[in-house]
Residue, then its C-alpha position, 0 to 999 in steps of 0.5 A: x840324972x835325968x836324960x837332958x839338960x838346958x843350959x841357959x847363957x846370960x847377957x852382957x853386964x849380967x848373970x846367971x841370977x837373971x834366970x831365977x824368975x824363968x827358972x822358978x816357973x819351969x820347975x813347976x811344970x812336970x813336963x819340964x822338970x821331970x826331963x830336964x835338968x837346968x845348967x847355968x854358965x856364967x862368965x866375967x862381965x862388967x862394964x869396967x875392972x880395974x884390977x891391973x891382974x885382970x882383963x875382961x875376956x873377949x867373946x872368943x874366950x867366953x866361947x871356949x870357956x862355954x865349950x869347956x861347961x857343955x862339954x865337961x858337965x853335959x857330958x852324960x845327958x843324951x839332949x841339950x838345949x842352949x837358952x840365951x839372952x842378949x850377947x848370950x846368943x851371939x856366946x852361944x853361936x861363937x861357940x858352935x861356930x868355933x866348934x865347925x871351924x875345928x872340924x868338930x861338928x858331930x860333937x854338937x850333935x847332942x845339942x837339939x836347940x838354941x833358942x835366943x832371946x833379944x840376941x843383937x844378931x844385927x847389932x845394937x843401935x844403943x851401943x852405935x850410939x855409945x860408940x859414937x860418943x852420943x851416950x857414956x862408953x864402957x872399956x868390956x871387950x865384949x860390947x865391941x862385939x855388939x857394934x852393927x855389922x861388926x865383922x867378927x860376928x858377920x863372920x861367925x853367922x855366916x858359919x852357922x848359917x851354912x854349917x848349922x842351920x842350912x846343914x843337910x848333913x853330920x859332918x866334920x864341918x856341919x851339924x843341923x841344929x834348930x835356932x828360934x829367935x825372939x825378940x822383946x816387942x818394946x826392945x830399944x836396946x836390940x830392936x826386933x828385926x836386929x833379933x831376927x837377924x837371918x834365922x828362919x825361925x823367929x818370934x815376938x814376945x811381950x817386953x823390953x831387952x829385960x822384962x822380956x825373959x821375966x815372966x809375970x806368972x806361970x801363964x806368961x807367954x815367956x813360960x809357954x815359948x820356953x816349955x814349946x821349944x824345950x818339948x820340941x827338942x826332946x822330939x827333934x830327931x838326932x842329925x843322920x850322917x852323910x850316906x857313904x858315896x857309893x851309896x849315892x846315885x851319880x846324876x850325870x847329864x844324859x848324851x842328848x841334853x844338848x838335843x834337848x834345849x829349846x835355841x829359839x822361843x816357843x809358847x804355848x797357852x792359854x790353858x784355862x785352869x779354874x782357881x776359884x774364887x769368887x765367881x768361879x774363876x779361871x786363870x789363863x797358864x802359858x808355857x814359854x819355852x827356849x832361852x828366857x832372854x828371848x820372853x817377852x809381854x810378861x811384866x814380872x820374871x821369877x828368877x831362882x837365886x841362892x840364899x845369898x841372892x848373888x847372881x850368876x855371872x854373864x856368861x853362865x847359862x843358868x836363868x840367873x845369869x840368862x836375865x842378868x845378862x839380858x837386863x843389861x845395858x850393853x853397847x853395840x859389841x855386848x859390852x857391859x855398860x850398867x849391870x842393871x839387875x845386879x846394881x839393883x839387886x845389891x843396893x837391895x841387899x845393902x839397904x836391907x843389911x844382907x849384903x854378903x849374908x844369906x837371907x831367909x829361904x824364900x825372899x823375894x827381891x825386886x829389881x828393874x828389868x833394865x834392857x828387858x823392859x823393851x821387850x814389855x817385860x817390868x820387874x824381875x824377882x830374884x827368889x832365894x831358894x838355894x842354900x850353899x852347902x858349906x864347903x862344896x860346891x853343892x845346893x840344898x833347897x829346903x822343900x818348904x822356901x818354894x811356897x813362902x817364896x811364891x806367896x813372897x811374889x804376890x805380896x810383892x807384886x801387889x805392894x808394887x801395885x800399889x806403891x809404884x802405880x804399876x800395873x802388874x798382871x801377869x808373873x812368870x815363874x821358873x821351876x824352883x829347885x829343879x836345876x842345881x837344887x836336885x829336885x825334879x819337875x814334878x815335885x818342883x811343879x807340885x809344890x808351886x801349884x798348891x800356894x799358887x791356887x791359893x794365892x788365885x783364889x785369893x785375887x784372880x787378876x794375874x795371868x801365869x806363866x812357866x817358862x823352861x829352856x827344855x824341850x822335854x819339861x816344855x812338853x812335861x809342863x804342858x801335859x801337867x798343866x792339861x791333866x790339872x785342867x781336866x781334873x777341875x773339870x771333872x770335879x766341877 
């Protein structure tokens, strides 16, 4: 018996012949081979039974009975990968979704891949239209499954979202398990972006819903995904287990915290900082300090959001809730009159099929700037940084959402440039991940600087600014953004 084991799901209407065409191209490779034994699980599905003694088990059935197969015959392999096609994914992820549900997530930790392929994440728009009555229906359980924004299954990815590819830890309720998503670049049956679905890793092969995992030759792109994902499962390393508590440094906030906030604005800059570029340019920073309602003359506001891109509410004294409140049409007493920011932000949301769903780390949505635009502020950008730890009331931020979402912003800012006329120049960021995230301001500040001199280098016309309600990081930042201007002045 060999030390790992790939365990391939088929698709609705299917079986487990589907494989054989990948499966006879795999054995040919040494490195595949010689690692990994190949499992096939198999359930009923076919559009139609007329057996009156028979019924077509639903996905939650299909879910137990892949747990059963993972548990009973990879039961000596230390490494599993799950390989799926079509509903065989959303099989797949009901299965490690039910698995948390029962408090069973260090059982999966052996499981060191799910790699999906033309998995309806979103749905498919070809059996909307069967549901509609616009192409024949077929009576299988299983194809209710597959309607767009179908509950059950909404349900089950927010569940492995937080609990499996967000988890920061082993636990009862989590386990970090690496999911790819790829998608056929001709499917009609499940469009790519409904592949995508909310995973961060994602891809595109040649083919459509079926040609897509049928490799023409041991050099089709087919081959070399499976071989890549399956090598990277032997390297992932085993999720560790949470430190016992007493290990773990308690962070309180210090007695003078309050001493420490800014109650009034104050600014600092121009510090010119040389980012490059053609004709060696140099890029004016400016430091705000103080409460963020009170920024003015900057014409995009960076606010940091959760990975569900839900705002603070009103009175919460986070920058979340700060610009969500000032963006708000209020009457004389502060009522609340037009949620400006969070109506924006949720249409948004919806328009995009993400409402009450996490989105990728590093998305970066736009929404008017409502009250604040008399204060010559033009857009605000809610940036998904934060994931919610699943159960708790904590947030992890993976170090790697900080570039995406800053380059995010430049796209953004530039696609609006030119689709709505507006003419953007200057962007002000908070600092990623140091408030509720846990991270500090150096590590913070260090991992906007690199994309940010990238993105200057690139097109010089902005202007940026950081903008902190603490006295302490005001101070911090400007000693920074000093020490990185004399550090290109020495090197020049």
């Amino acid at each position: 018996m060999r030390q790992a084991a790939v365990v391939f799901v088929h698709g609705l209407y299917s079986s487990p012949t589907t494989w054989t065409p990948l499966q006879r191209e795999l054995s040919a490779i040494p490195a595949v081979s010689d690692e990994y034994d190949f499992l096939f699980f198999e359930y009923a599905t076919r559009p139609v039974t007329w057996n009156p003694l028979r019924r077509m088990p639903d996905l939650d059935t299909v879910a137990e009975s892949l747990r059963g197969f993972v548990g009973d015959l990879t039961a000596g392999y230390e490494r599993v990968a799950l390989v799926t096609h079509s509903q065989g994914g959303l099989v797949a992820q009901r299965y490690l979704s039910r698995m948390l549900l029962a408090g069973r997530g260090r059982d999966l930790a052996k499981i060191r891949r799910l790699v999906m392929f033309a998995c309806p994440n979103n749905g498919s728009d070809l059996f909307l239209l069967a549901r509609r009555g616009l192409i024949p229906m077929t009576r299988n359980s299983q194809e209710r499954e597959l309607k767009p924004l179908q509950t059950s299954v909404l349900e089950t990815q927010r569940r492995v979202i937080d609990g499996i590819v967000r988890a920061p830890e082993l636990a009862a309720g989590s386990c970090p398990i690496p999911i790819v998503a790829y998608a056929g670049e001709s499917d009609n049956v499940v469009v790519p972006s409904s592949a995508a679905g909310f995973f961060p890793e994602t891809g595109v092969l040649p083919g459509d819903h079926f040609s897509v995992i049928k490799p023409s030759g041991p050099d089709s792109r087919i081959v070399h995904a499976v071989r890549k994902e399956l090598a990277r499962a032997l390297a992932e390393p085993f999720p560790a287990e949470p430190q016992p508590e007493a290990d773990i440094p308690h962070r309180r906030r210090p007695a003078h915290f309050a001493a420490d906030v800014l109650t009034e604005r104050e600014m600092a800059g121009p510090i010119t900082v040389p980012t490059g570029g053609p004709g060696g340019h140099a890029t004016p920073f400016f430091l705000h300090g103080g409460p963020v309602e009170q920024l003015r003359n900057v014409d995009i506001v960076v606010s940091s959001e959760n990975t569900y891109l839900q705002l603070s509410q009103f009175f919460k004294p986070s920058t979340s809730g700060s610009l969500r409140r000032a963006a708000a049409e209020k009457s004389g007493g502060g009522q609340i009159l037009e949620d400006v920011a969070g109506d924006h932000l949720a249409a948004w949301l919806r328009s995009h099929g993400s409402y009450g769903l996490p989105v990728p780390d590093g998305t970066v949505a736009p929404t008017p700037a409502g009250a604040l635009s008399r204060r010559n502020v033009r857009r605000i950008y809610h940036a998904a940084i934060a994931a919610p730890v699943s159960g708790t009331n904590n947030y992890r931020v993976d170090p790697q959402s900080i570039p995406r979402a800053v380059h995010n912003t430049f796209d953004l800012a530039r696609q609006e440039r030119v689709e709505q006329g507006l003419a953007l120049s200057s962007i002000c960021f908070p600092l990623f991940g140091a408030g509720r995230g846990g991270m500090s301001v150096s590590e913070s500040f260090e991992l906007i600087w690199e994309p940010l001199m990238s993105e200057l280098a690139e097109d010089p016309s902005w202007s940026i600014h950081f903008t902190n309600r603490r006295r302490t990081i005001f101070d911090l930042l400007c000693e920074r953004l000093q020490a990185k201007k004399s550090a290109h002045d020495q090197a020049g």
